[in-house]
C-alpha positions as CSV (number, residue, x, y, z in Angstrom):
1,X,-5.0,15.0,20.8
2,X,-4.9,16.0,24.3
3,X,-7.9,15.1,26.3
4,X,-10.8,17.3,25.6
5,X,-11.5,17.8,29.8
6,X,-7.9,19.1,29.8
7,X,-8.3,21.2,26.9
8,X,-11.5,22.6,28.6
9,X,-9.1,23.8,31.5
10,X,-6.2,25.7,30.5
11,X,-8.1,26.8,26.7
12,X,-11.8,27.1,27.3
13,X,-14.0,27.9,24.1
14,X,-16.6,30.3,24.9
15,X,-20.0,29.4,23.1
16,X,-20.3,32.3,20.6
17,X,-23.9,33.4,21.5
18,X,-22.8,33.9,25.2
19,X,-19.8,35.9,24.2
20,X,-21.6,38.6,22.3
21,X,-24.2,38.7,25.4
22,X,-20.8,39.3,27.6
23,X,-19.2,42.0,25.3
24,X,-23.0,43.1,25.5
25,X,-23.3,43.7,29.1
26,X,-19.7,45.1,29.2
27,X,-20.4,47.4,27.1
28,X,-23.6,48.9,28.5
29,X,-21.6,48.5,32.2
30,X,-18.9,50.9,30.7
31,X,-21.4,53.4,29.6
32,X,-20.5,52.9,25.5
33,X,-22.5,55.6,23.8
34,X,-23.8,52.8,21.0
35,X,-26.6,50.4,22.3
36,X,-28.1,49.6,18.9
37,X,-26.8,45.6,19.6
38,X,-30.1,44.2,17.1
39,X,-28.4,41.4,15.0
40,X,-29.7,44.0,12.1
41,X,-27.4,46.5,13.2
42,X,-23.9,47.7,11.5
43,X,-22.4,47.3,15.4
44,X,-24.0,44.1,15.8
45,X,-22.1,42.9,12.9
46,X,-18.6,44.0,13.7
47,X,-18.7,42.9,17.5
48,X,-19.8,39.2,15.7
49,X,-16.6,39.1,13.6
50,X,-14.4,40.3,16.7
51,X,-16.1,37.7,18.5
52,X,-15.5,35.3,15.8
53,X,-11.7,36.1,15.4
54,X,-11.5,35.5,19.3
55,X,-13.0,31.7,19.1
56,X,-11.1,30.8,16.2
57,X,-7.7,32.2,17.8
58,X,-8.2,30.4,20.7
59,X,-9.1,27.4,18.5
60,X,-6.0,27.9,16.8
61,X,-4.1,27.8,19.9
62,X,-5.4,24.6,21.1
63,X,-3.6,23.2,17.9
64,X,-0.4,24.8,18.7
65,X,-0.6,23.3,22.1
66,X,-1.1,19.9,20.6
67,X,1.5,20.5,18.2
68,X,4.3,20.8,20.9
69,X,4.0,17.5,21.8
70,X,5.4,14.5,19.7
71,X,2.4,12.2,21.4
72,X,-0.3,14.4,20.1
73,X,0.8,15.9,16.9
74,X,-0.7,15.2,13.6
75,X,0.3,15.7,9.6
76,X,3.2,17.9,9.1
77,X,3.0,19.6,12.8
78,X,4.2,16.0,13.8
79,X,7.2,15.8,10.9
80,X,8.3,19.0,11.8
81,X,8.1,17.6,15.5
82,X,10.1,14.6,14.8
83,X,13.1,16.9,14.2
84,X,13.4,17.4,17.7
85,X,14.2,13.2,18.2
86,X,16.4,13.2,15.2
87,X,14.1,11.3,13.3
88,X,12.5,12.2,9.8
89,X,9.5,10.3,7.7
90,X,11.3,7.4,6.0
91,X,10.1,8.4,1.9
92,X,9.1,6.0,-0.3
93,X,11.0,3.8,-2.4
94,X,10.9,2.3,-5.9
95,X,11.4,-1.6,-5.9
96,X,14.9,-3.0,-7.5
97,X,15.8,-6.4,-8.8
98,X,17.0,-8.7,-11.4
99,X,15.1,-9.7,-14.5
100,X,16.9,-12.7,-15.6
101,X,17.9,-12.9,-19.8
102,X,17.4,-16.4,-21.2
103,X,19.6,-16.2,-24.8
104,X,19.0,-19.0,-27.7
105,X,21.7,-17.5,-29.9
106,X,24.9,-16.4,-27.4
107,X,28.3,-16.6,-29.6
108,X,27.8,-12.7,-29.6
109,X,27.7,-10.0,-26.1
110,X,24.7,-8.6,-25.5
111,X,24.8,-5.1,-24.4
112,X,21.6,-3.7,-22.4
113,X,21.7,-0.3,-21.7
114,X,20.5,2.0,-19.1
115,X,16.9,2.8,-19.2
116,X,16.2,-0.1,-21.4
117,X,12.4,-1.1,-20.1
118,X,10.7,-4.6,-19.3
119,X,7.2,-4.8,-18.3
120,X,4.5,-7.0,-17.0
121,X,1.4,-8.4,-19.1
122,X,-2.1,-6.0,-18.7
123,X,-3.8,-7.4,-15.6
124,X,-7.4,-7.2,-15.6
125,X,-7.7,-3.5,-15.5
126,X,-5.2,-2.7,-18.2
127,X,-2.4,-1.4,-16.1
128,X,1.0,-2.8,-16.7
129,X,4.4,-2.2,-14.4
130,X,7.5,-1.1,-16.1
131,X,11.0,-1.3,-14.6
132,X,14.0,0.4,-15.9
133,X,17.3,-0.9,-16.3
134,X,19.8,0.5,-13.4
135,X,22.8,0.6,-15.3
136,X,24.5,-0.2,-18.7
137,X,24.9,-4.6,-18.6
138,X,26.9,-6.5,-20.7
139,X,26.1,-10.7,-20.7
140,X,29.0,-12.1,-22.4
141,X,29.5,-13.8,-25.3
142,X,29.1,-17.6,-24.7
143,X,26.4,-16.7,-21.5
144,X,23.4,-18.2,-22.3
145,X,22.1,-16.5,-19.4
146,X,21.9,-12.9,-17.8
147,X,20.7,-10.3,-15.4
148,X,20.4,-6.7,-15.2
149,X,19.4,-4.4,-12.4
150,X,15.6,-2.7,-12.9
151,X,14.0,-0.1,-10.9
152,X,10.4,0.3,-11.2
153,X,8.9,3.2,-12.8
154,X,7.5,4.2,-9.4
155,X,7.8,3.9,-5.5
156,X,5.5,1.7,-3.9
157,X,4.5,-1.8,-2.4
158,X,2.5,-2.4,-5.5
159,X,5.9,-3.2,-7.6
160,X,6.7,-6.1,-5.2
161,X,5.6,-8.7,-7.5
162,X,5.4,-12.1,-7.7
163,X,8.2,-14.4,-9.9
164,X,7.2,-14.3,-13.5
165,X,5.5,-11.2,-14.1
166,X,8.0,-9.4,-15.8
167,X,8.3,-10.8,-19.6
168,X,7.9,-7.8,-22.2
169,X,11.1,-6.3,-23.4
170,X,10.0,-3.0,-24.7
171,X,13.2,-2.8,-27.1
172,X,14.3,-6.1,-29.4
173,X,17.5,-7.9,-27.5
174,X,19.4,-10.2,-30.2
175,X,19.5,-13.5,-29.4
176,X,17.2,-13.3,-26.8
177,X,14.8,-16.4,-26.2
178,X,13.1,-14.8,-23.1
179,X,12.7,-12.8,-20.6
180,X,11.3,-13.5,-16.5
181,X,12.1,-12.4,-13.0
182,X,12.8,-15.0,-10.8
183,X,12.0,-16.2,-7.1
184,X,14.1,-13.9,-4.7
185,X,14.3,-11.3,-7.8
186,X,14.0,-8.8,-5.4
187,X,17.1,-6.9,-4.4
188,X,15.6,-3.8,-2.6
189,X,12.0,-4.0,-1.6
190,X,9.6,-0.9,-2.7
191,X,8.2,0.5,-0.2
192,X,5.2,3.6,0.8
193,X,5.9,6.8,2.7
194,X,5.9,6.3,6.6
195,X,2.9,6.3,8.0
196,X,3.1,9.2,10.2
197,X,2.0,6.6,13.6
198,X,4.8,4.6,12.9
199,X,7.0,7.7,13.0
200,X,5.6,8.8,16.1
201,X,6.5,5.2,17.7
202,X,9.9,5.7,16.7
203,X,10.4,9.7,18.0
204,X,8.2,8.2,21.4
205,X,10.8,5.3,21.3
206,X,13.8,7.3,20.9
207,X,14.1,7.9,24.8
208,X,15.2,3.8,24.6
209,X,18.1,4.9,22.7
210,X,19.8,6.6,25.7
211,X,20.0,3.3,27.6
212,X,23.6,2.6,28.9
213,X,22.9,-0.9,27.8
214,X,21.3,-2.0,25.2
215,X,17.8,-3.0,25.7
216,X,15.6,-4.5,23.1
217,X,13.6,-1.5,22.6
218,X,17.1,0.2,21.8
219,X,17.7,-2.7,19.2
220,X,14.2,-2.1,17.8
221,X,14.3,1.4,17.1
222,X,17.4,0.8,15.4
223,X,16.5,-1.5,13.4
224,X,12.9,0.4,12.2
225,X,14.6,3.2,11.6
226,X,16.2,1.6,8.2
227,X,14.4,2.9,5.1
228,X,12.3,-0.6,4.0
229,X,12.0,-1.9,7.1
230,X,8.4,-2.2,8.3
231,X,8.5,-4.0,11.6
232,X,11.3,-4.9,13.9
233,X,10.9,-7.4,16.7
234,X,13.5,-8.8,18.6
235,X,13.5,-12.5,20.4
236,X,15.7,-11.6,23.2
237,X,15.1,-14.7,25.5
238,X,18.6,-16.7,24.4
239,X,16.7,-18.6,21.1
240,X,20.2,-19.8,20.1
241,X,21.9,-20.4,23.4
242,X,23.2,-17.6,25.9
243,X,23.9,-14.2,25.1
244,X,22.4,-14.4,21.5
245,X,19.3,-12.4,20.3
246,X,17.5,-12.7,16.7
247,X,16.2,-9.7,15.6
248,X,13.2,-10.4,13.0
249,X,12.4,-8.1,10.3
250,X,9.6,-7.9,8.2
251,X,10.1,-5.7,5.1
252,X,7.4,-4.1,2.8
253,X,6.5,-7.3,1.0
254,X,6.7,-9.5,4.0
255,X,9.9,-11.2,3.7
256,X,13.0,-9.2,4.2
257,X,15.9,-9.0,1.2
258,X,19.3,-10.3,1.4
259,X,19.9,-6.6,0.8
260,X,17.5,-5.3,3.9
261,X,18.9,-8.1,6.2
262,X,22.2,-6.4,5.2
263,X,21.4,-2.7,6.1
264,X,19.9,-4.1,9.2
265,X,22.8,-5.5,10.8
266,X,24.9,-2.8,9.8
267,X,22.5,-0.7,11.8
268,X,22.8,-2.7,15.0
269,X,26.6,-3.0,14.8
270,X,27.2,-0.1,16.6
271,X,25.1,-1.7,19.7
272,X,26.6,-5.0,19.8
273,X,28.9,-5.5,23.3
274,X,31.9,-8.1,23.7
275,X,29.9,-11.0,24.2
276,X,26.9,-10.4,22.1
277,X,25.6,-12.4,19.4
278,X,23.1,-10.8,17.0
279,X,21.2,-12.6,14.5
280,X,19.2,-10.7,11.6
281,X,16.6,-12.7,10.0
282,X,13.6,-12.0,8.0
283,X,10.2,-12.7,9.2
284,X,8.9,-16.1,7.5
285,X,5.3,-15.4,5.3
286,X,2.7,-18.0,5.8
287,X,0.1,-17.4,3.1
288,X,-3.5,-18.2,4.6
289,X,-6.5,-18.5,2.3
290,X,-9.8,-17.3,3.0
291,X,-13.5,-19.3,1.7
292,X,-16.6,-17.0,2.8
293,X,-19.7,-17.2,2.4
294,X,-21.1,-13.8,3.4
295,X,-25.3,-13.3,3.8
296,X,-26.6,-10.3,2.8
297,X,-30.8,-9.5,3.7
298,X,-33.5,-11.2,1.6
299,X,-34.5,-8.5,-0.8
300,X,-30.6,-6.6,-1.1
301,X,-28.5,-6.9,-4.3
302,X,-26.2,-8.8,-4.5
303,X,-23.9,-7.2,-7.2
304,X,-20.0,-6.5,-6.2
305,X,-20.4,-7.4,-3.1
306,X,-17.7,-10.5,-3.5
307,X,-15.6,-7.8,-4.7
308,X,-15.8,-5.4,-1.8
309,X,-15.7,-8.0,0.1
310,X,-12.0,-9.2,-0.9
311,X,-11.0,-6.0,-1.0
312,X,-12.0,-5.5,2.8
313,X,-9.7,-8.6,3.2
314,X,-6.9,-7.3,1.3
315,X,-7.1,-4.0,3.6
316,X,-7.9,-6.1,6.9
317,X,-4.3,-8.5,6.1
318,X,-2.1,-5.8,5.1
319,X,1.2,-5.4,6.5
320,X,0.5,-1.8,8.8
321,X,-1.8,-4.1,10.7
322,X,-0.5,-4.0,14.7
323,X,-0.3,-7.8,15.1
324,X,0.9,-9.4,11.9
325,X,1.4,-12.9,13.4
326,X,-2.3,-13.1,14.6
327,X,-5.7,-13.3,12.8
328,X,-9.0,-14.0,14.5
329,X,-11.9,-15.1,13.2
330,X,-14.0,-12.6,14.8
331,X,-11.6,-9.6,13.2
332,X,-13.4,-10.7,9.9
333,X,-16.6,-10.4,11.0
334,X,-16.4,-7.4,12.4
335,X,-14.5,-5.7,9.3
336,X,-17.5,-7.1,6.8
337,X,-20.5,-6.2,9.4
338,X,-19.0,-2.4,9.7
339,X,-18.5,-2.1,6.3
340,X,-20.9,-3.9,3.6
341,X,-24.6,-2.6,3.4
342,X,-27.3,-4.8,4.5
343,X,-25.3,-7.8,5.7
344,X,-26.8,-10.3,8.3
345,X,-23.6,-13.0,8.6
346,X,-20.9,-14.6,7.6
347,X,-19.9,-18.6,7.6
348,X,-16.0,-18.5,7.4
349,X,-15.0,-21.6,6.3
350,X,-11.8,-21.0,5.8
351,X,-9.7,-20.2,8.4
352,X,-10.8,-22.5,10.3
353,X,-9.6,-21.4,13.3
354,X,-7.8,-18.3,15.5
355,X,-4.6,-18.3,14.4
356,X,-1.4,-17.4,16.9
357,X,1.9,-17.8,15.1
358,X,5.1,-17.4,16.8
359,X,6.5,-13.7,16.7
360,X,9.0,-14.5,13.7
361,X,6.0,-15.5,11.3
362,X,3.8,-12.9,9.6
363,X,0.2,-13.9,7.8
364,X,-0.9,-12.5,4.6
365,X,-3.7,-13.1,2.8
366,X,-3.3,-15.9,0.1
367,X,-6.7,-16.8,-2.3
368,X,-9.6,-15.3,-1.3
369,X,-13.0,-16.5,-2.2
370,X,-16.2,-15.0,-1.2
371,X,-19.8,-16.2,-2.2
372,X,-22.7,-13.4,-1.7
373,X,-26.1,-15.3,-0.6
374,X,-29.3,-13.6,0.2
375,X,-30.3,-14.7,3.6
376,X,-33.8,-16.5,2.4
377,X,-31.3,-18.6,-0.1
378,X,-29.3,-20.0,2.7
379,X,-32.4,-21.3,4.7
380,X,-34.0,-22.8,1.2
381,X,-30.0,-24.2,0.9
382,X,-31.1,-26.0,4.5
383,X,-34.7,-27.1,4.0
């Protein structure tokens, strides 16, 4: 939003009180036969809702003026906005991949067809994942082993699972011994709608594209602007000898697809000179667990608050964080003293340290463990 001193300055809003006393005086000044101006009176009333409509119009103008600019803009003011920098919210995606087909009898083909579902096990609240097949498959006779194309039943991060989830076939399969997906089963990455910050870095990065040259914010924006790709950053300081440049994409489950890497470099094609050499490459995970022990006052319950207090991990790691190749001890702190009711401290013994990675790794959160103490159990734990 533009600054509220500005605003102040070109779109004043006039306390309401002191506007009825102005349209008061004005009144009287130009001799208007009604003085009755008692806030019992009919006249009273209708100068109040004229008075009203005046402060919300120029409330309502503020907004517009914000709304003209792609650097103050907000919801759909700022998607209609982005139009102007040829750019559009990226929507989300449903994750594809390949559940693998382990056969125990094969002399026969094995025909899956399109729409056939696998799912996942319940997890602990009852919800399963289902994936559709993409496409009619056949395995051949004599394959002991095949793979079909799934989609998941929705778009979404939360579809990015881990290898071996997927082992229900909904519908029998002769022959079939079992059924898995396997590590790199992922051939397209699900993925959320843009968040609309990130779209206004790319529409406030767009000018970069005009460059003569190409610069690495050109490179960036190029890359980001592929559907799935959720950071971009390019190492443009020779990392393979002179003239090359490695431009590291993280994709909505950390590391990038074959298939992402793929779209990626066909999206910086267009920018590469003679004597260029680009490199795409995914960003590498490291998986960092956490062990807290978080204190809570003497008398306060202790119920759920492990719970909340993983989630508030989970939210604190995940990937729409600014710097995803950082994590600071005091960042954890600070997220579990804002947010959890009577708490007095934390002992963090895992991480041990500040982490600062090098700009081609990304850390996510990998087990998380929190013990809830009452403060007075802590110094008992001592004595």
């Amino acid at each position: 939003m533009i600054d509220e001193s500005i605003m102040e300055k070109i779109i004043p809003i006039p306390d309401e009180d002191e506007e009825m006393e102005k349209v008061q005086g004005e009144l009287e000044d130009e001799g208007f036969p009604i003085t009755n101006f008692k806030k019992g009176g009919i006249f009273y009333h209708l100068c109040r809702m004229l008075v009203t409509i005046y402060i919300e119009l120029k409330e309502l103008a503020r907004v517009i003026v914000n709304s003209c600019f792609i650097k103050h803009a907000e919801g759909d003011w700022l998607k209609i906005k982005a139009a102007d920098y040829s750019k559009q919210q990226k929507e989300a995606k449903a994750a594809k991949g390949y559940v693998t087909i382990y056969r125990n009898e094969y002399n026969n083909a094995l025909q899956v067809t399109k729409g056939h579902c696998f799912k996942t096990e319940p997890d602990a609240g009852g919800k399963e994942l289902k994936f559709y097949c993409c496409e009619n498959t056949v395995i051949d006779a004599g394959e002991p082993v095949g793979r079909v194309l799934v989609e998941a039943e929705a778009p979404g991060t939360y579809y990015n699972i881990a290898p071996g989830r997927i082992t229900i076939s909904m519908i029998h399969l002769d022959g079939m011994d079992y059924v898995t997906n396997e590590e790199d089963w992922l051939f397209e990455e699900g993925a959320e709608e843009e968040d609309l910050e990130d779209l206004r870095d790319r529409c406030m990065s767009s000018w970069a594209e005009l460059a003569t040259r190409t610069i690495e914010e050109k490179l960036r924006n190029a890359a980001k602007s592929v559907p799935g790709v959720l950071d971009a950053r390019i190492d443009a300081q020779h990392p393979r000898g002179q003239g090359t440049v490695d431009v590291i994409v993280t994709g909505a489950a950390g590391e990038a697809s074959p298939e992402l890497i793929r779209r990626v470099g066909e999206a910086i094609e267009p920018l590469k000179g003679n004597y260029e050499d680009y490199l795409v490459k995914s960003s590498e995970v490291v998986r960092q667990a956490f062990e807290l022990v978080v204190y809570l006052a003497e008398d306060a319950a202790t119920d759920g608050v492990d719970a909340q207090a993983v989630k508030l991990i989970e939210e604190m790691m995940a990937l729409t964080r600014g710097e995803m190749n950082t994590l600071y001890r005091d960042s954890i702190i600070q997220v579990l003293s804002t947010k959890i009711d009577n708490y007095r401290k934390t002992d963090i013994l895992q991480p041990s340290g500040d982490m600062l990675l090098g700009q081609d790794k990304v850390i996510m959160a990998g087990d998380i463990n929190v013990t809830v103490r009452n403060v007075a159990q802590g110094t008992r734990g001592k004595e």
